[in-house]
C-alpha positions as CSV (number, residue, x, y, z in Angstrom):
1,X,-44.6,39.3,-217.1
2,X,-42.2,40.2,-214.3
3,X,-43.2,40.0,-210.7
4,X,-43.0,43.3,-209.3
5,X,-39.6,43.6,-207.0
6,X,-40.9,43.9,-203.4
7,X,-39.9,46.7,-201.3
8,X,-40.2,47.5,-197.8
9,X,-41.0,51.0,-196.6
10,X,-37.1,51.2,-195.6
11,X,-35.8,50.4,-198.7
12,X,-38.4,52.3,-200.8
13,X,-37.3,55.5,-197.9
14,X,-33.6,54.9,-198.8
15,X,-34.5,55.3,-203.0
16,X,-36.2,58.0,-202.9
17,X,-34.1,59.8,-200.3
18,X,-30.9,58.9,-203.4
19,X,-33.5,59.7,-206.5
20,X,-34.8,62.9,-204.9
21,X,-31.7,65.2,-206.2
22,X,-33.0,63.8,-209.8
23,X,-36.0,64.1,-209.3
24,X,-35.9,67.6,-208.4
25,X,-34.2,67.8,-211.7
26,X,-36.8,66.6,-213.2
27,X,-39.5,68.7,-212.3
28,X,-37.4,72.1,-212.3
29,X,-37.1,70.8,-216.0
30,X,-40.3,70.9,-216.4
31,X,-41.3,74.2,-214.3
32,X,-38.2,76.0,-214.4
33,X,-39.2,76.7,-210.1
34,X,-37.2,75.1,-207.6
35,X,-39.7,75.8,-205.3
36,X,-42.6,74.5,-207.1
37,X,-40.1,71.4,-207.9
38,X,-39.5,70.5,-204.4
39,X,-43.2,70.9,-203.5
40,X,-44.0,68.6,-206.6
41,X,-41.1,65.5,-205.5
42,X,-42.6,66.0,-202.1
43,X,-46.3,65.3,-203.1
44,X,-44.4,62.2,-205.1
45,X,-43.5,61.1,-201.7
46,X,-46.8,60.9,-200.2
47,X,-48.3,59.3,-203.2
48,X,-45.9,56.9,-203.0
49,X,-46.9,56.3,-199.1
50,X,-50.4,55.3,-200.1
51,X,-49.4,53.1,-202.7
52,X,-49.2,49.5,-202.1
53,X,-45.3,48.8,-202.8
54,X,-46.0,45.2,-203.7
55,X,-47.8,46.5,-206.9
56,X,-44.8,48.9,-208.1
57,X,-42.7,46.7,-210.7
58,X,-40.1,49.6,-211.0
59,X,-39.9,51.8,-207.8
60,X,-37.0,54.0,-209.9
61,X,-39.8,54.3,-212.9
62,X,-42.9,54.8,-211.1
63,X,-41.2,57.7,-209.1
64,X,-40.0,59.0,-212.5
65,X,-43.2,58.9,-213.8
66,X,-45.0,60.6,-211.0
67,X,-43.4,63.4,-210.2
68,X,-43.7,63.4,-214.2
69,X,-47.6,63.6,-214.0
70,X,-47.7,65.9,-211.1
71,X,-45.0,68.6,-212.6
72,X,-47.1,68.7,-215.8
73,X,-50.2,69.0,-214.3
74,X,-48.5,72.2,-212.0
75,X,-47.2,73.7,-215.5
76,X,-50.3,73.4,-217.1
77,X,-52.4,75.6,-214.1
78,X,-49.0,77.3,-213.7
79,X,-49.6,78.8,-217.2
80,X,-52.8,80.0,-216.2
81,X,-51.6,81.9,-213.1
82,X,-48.9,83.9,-215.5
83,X,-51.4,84.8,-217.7
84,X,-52.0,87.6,-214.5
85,X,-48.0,87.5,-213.6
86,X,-46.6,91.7,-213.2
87,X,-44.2,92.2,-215.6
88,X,-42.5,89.3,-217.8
89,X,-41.8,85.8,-216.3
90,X,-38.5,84.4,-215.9
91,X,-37.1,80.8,-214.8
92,X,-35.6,80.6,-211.5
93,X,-31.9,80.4,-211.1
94,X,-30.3,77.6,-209.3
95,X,-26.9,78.2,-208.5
96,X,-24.6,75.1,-209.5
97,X,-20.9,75.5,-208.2
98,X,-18.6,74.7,-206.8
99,X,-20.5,72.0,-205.1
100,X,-22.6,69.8,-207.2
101,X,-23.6,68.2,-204.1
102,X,-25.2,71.4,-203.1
103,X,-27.6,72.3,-206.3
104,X,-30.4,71.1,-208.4
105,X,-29.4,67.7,-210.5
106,X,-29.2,69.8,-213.7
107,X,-28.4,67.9,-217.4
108,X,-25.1,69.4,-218.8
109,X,-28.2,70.6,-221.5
110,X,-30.0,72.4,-218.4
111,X,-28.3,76.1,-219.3
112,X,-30.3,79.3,-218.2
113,X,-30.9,80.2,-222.0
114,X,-32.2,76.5,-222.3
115,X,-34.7,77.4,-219.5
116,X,-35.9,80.6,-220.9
117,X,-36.7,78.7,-224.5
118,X,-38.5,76.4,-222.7
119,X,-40.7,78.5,-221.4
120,X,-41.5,79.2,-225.4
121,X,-43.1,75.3,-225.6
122,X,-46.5,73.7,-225.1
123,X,-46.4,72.0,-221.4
124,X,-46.5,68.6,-224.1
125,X,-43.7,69.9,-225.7
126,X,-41.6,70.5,-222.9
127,X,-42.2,67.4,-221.0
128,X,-41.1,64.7,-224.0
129,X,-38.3,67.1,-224.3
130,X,-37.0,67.5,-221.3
131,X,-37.8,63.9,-220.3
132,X,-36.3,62.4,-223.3
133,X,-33.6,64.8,-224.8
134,X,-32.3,66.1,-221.5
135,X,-33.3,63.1,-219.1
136,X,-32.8,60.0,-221.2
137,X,-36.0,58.6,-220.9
138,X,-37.3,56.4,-223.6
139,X,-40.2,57.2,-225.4
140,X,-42.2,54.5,-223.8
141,X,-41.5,55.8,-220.3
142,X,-42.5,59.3,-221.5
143,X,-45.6,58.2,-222.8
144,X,-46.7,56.6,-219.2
145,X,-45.9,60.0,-217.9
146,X,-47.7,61.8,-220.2
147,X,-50.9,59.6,-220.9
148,X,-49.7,59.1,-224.8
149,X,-48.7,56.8,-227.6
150,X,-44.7,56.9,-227.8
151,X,-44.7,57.7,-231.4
152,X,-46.9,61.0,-230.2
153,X,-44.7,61.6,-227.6
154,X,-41.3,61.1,-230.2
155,X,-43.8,64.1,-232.2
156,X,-43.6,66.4,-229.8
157,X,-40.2,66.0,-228.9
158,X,-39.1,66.1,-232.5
159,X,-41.2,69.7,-232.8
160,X,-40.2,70.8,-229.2
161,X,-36.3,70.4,-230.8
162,X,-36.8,72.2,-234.0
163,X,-38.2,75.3,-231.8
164,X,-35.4,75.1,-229.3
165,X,-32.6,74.3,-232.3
166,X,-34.5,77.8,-233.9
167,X,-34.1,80.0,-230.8
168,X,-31.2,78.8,-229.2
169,X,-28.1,80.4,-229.3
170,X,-26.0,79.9,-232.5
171,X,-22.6,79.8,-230.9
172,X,-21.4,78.0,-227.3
173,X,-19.3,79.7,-225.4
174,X,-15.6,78.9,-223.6
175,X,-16.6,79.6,-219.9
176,X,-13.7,81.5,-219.5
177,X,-14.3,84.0,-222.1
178,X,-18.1,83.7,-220.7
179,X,-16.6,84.9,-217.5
180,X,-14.4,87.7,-218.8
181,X,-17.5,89.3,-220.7
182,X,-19.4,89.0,-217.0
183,X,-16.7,90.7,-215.4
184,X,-16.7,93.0,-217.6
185,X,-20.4,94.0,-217.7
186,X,-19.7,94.3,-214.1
187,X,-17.1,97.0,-213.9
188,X,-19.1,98.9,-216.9
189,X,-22.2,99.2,-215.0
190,X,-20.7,99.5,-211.9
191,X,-18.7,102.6,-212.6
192,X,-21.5,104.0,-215.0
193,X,-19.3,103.8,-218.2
194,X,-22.2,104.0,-220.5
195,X,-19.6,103.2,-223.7
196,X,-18.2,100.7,-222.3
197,X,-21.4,99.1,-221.8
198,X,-22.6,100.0,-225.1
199,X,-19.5,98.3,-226.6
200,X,-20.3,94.8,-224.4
201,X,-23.8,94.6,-225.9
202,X,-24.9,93.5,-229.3
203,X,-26.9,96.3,-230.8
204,X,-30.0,94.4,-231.0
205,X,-29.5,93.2,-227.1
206,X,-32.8,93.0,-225.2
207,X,-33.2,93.0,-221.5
208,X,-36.0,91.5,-219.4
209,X,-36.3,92.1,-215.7
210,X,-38.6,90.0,-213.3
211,X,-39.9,91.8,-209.9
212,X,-43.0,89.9,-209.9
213,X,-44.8,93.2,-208.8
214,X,-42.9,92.5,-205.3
215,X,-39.6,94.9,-206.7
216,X,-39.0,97.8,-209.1
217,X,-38.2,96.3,-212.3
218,X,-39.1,97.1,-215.8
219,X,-42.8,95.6,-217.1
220,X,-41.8,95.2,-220.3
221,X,-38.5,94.1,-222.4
222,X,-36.2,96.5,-223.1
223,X,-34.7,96.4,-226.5
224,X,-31.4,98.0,-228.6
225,X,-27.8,98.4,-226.5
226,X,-28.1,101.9,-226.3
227,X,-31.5,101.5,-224.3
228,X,-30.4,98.5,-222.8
229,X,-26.9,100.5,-221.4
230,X,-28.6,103.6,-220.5
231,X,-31.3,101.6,-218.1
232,X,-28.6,99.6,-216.3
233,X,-25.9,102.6,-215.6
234,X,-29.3,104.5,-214.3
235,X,-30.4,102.0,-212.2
236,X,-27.3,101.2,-211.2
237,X,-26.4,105.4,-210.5
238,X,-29.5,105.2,-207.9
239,X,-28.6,102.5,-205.6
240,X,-25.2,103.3,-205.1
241,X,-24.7,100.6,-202.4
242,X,-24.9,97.9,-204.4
243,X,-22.5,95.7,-205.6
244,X,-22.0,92.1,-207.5
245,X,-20.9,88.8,-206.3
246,X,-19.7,86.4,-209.0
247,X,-21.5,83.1,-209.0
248,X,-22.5,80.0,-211.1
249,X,-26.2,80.2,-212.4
250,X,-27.4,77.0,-214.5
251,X,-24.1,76.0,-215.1
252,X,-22.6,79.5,-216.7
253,X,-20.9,82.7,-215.1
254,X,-23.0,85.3,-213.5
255,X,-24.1,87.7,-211.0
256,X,-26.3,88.5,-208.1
257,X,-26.8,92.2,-206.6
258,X,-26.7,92.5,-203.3
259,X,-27.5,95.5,-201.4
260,X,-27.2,95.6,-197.5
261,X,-26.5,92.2,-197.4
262,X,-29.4,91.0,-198.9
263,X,-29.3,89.5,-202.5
264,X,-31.0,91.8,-204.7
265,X,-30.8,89.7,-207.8
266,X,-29.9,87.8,-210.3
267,X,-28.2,88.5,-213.7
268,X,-27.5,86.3,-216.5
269,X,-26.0,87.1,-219.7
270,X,-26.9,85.8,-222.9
271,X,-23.3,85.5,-225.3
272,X,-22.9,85.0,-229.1
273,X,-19.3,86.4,-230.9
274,X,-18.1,87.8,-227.4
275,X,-21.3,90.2,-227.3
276,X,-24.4,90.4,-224.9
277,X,-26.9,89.4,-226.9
278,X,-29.5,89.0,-223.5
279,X,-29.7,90.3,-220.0
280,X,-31.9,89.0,-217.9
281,X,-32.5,90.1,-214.2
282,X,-34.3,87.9,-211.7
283,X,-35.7,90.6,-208.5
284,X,-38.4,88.7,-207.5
285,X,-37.5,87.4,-204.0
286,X,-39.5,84.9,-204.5
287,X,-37.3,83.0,-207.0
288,X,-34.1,82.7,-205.1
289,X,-34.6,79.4,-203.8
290,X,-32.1,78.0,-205.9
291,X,-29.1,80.0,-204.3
292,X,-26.6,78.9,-201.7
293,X,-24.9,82.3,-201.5
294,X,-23.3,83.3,-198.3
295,X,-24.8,86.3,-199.2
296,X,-28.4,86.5,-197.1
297,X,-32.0,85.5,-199.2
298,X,-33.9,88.2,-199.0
299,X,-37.4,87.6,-197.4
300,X,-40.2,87.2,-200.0
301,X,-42.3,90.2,-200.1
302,X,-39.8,92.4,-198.3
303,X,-39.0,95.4,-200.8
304,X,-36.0,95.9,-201.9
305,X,-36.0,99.5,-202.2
306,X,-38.0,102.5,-200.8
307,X,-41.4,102.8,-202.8
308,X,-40.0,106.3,-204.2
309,X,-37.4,104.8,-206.8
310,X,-40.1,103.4,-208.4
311,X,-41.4,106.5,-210.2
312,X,-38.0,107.6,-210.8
313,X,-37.0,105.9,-213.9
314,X,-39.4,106.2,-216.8
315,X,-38.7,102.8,-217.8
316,X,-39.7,101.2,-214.5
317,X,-43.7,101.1,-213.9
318,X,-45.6,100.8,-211.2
């Protein structure tokens, strides 16, 4: 058996502090929250400052491990709390250019539409996945983080793969032509052209907006392009002030709103055969932790717009 490699508090400081951009990686994986992520690698830190060094073989591992535990333990109460969530719940975007340096360590395999199948998984499920298929743990290492056998753990993963293989989407697309589609669902809903829009989307599109119950936004899915179009060119028609920024969400072209300065939100586009197969709008102010926008954060619970436009689209509840 190896002696464990002793550390003092310096060094063990000075790894962590060059782990911590993983290990926010890590947990976001696993919570798709930057802010719940950072709160998670933090409490890893303190752990780790009552732990006798002397007794940690693998500093790298056990830090791995732990913010492992704790992220899992987070998702499993955090599935709980959205059980009373307003509205549908959506991942929260990190932006992730130009500067690497500047965003969440994210696996090349860390997309937004990644993120949102993930959410489709068992908290088990998601872990051995994203520890193993996206993170490059071994199966062993997942099964200390999880408190099971590594053949149970490679059982999950292989079922957590079959379920993302299934929902994914069927065709990647050339981030260029991902950007020209953006653009272009841009200038259509910014001008209102309710055909052009219609043309963008695939006719079985479905939207999903996420205000938290902080924002106006639709409580349920919207499905169908002509729906889909007809919501965003009315929404769009009452808040005439607001425009796009381009940006980098999760690795892939796409919005934010921003409306007196303030971001508004976030938009990203789901893309098979050049059409919009998914929109998905982030408004709760709560989830923009992940941007580094010049463009100013909006405080959380501050609304976004007057109570009144609430009750003014159908499709938007209260």
């Amino acid at each position: 058996m190896n002696e464990p490699e002793a550390h003092t508090p310096e060094e063990a400081a000075a790894l962590f502090e060059d782990l911590r951009p993983r290990l926010v990686g890590v947990a976001y994986g696993l919570l798709g929250s930057v802010a719940e992520a950072e709160d998670v690698v933090q409490d890893a830190w303190i752990r780790l400052q009552r732990t006798d060094f002397a007794q940690i073989e693998d500093l790298t591992g056990w830090l791995v491990t732990t913010t492992s535990r704790l992220a899992l333990d987070v998702l499993r109460s955090a599935r709980t709390r959205r059980e009373a969530y307003v509205g549908p719940w959506l991942p929260e975007p990190v932006e992730t250019g130009p500067d690497p340096a500047d965003s969440v360590s994210l696996a090349d395999s860390m997309s937004w539409a990644m993120l949102v199948v993930l959410e489709t998984l068992s908290p088990a499920e998601r872990a051995a996945f994203v520890l193993h298929d996206v993170f490059g743990l071994t199966f062993e290492e997942v099964g200390a983080a999880l408190g099971r056998s590594p053949a149970g753990c490679r059982k999950l993963a292989s079922r957590a793969r079959w379920h993302v293989e299934e929902r994914k989407p069927r065709f990647d697309v050339d981030p260029e032509a991902h950007r020209a589609v953006v653009e272009a669902f841009s200038k259509a809903t910014r001008s209102g052209d309710l055909d052009k829009l219609v043309a963008l989307l695939d006719p079985e599109a479905v939207l999903v907006s996420d205000g938290g119950g902080h924002v106006p936004a639709a409580r349920r899915p919207i499905h169908g392009a002509e729906k889909v179009a007809r919501f965003l060119v009315g929404t769009s028609a009452k808040a005439p002030d607001r425009h796009h920024q381009s940006i980098v969400i999760n690795g892939n072209p796409a919005l934010i709103t921003v409306r007196g300065g303030l971001v508004d939100g976030v938009i990203a586009l789901g893309i098979e055969n050049g059409r919009i197969t998914t929109v998905d709008l982030v408004r709760n102010p709560d989830k923009f932790h992940g941007l580094r926008t010049t463009a100013v954060r909006r405080p959380a619970g501050q609304p976004a717009e007057p109570p009144t436009e609430q009750s003014a689209d159908p499709q938007i509840e209260q």
